[in-house]
N, C-alpha and C positions, 0 to 999 in steps of 0.2 A: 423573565427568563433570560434576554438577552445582559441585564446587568448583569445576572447571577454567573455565564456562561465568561465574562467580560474578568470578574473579577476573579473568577478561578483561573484564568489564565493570566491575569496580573501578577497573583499569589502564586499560581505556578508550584504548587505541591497538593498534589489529591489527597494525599494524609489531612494535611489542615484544611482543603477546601474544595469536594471533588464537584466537576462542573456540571452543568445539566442535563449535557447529553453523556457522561458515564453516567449518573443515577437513571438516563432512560436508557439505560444500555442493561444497567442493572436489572431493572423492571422487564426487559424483555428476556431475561436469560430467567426470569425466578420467575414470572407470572404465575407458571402453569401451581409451582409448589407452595406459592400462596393461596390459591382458592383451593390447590384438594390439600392441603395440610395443616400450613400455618391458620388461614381462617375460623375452620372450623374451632381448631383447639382452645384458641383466644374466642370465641363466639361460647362457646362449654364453659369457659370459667367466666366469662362476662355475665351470661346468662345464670351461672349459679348465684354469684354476688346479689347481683342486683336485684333477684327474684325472691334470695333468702333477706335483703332489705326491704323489701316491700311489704313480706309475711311481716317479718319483726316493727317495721315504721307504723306503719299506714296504725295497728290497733293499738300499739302505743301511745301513737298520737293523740288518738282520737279518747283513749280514755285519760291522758293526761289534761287534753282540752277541755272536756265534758265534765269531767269530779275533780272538784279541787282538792281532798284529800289523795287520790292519786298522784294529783302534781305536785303538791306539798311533802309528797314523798318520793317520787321517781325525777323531782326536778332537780336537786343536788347529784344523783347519781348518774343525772344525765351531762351534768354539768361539770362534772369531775371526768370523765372519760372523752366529751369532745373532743378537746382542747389535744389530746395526744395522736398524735399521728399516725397514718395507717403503717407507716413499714415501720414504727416501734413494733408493732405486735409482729413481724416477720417469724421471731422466734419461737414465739409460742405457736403460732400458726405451725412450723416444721413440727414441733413437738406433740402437740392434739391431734394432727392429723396426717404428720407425714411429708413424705414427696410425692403429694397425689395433686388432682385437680381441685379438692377439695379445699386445699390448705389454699391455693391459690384464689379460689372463690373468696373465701376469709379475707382474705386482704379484700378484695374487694366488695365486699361487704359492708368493711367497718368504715370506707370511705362513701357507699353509699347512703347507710343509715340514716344517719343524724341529717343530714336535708332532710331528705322526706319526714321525719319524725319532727321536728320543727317546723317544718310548713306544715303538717298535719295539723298539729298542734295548735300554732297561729291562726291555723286558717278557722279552728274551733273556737279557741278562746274570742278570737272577734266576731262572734257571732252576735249579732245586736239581739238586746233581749224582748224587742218589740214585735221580733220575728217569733219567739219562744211562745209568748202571751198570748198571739195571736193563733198558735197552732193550738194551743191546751183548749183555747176561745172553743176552737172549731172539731175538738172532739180528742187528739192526740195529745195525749195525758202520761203515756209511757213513756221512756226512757228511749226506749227503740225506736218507739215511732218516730218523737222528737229528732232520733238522730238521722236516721234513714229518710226522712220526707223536709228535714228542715235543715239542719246541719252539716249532713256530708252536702249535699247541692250547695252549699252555700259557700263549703269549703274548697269544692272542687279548683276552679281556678289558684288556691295557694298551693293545694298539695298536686297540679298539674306543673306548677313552677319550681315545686319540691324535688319531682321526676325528673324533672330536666336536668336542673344542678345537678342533682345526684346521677344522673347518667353520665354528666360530663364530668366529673370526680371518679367516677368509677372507669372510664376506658381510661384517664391517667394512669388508675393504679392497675391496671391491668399490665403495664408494663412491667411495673414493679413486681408486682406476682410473679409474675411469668420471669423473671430474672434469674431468681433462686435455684432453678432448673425442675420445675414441675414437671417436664415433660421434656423432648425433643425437639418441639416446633410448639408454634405460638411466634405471632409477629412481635412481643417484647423479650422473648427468650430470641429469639434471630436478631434480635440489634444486641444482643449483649454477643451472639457468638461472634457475628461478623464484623465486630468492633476488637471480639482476642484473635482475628486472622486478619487483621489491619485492611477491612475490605470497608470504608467509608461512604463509598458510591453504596453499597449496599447500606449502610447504615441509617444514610441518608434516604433513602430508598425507602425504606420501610419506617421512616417516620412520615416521608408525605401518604405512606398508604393509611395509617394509624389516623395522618389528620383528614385523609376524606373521607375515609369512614365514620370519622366521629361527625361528621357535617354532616354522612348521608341518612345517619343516624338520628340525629338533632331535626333535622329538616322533616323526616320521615313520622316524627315525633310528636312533633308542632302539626304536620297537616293534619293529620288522626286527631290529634286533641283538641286545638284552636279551630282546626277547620268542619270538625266531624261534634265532638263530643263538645263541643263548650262554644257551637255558633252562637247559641244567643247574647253571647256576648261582644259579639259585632257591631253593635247599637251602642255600646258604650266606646269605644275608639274611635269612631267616625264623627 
């Protein structure tokens, strides 16, 4: 902080480099309109994206994992649309859906997807088939069963590491969403505004808030999953 402080008064223009105590100048004059505004709104289309990736990921994966005539056929169409980038589709997101929250969810959706649907996937396909033989051995003969008592457990740590990427891909494009002007507030619509009223300290402002929330996010994420849902996996790192 004290570099950061150091070299904005070297460079000596807040356009090009505002210093640490305007960005916490900034923060004390918006606080209040980040938690009852901006948050929420950017928390609504985070929570749409990522929850409509999860419905769409997670049973794709797992049935592209599981039957290889599915993957043999959902695996070029999968493979043809990663590769394009979330704010290609910006247009057609306005177009299907508007200037809504919706449209903004879209975008970020289509950056969360594909992680999770690849780690889904991966996490399936490596299934060792010793574990497979072993369950039929013991009575689970279905398809279901197989997957439910033998494959999702087994899968879980890849498609836990799938959520994560895809969490962190998706509060990126949450910016990007929110740019287009979905709404009035949102912390990626407030850096585009207060970047056209040449207000930088605020710009700045609301990218360190953007990165502690995605930390406190990440962090909040990892304890629930690694520390809660996939302890037993504690014996293999140590």
């Amino acid at each position: 902080m004290a570099i950061w402080q150091l070299a904005a008064f070297l460079v000596d223009d807040s356009l090009t480099l505002p210093g640490f105590i305007q960005v916490v100048q900034a923060f004390l004059e918006n606080w209040s309109s980040i938690i009852s505004e901006d948050l929420p709104v950017s928390s609504l289309h985070f929570s749409i994206g990522l929850g409509a990736g999860l419905l769409v990921a997670l049973p794709a994966g797992m049935i592209m994992g599981w039957f290889k005539v599915a993957d043999s056929i959902m695996d070029p169409i999968v493979e043809l649309l990663r590769p394009i980038p979330p704010l290609a589709w910006i247009p057609f997101a306005i177009i299907w859906f508007g200037i809504t929250n919706s449209a903004a969810g879209f975008i970020i959706f289509i950056g969360a997807v594909f992680p999770i649907l690849i780690n889904t996937y991966a996490g399936f396909k490596g299934l060792p088939r010793v574990y497979v033989e072993s369950a039929k051995v013991l009575g689970a003969t279905r398809d279901i069963d197989l997957i439910r008592y033998v494959a999702l457990p087994q899968a879980l740590p890849s498609i836990a590491a799938g959520i994560r990427i895809a969490m962190g891909i998706a509060w990126m494009c949450l910016v990007a969403a929110e740019m287009f002007g979905v709404s009035k507030n949102g912390l990626g619509f407030k850096i585009w505004d207060s970047y056209g009223h040449y207000r930088m300290d605020e710009v700045f402002m609301y990218m360190i808030v953007l990165g502690l929330l995605g930390l406190a996010i990440d962090r909040t994420f990892r304890y629930v999953v690694e520390e809660r849902l996939l302890k037993w996996r504690a014996g293999l790192t140590q």
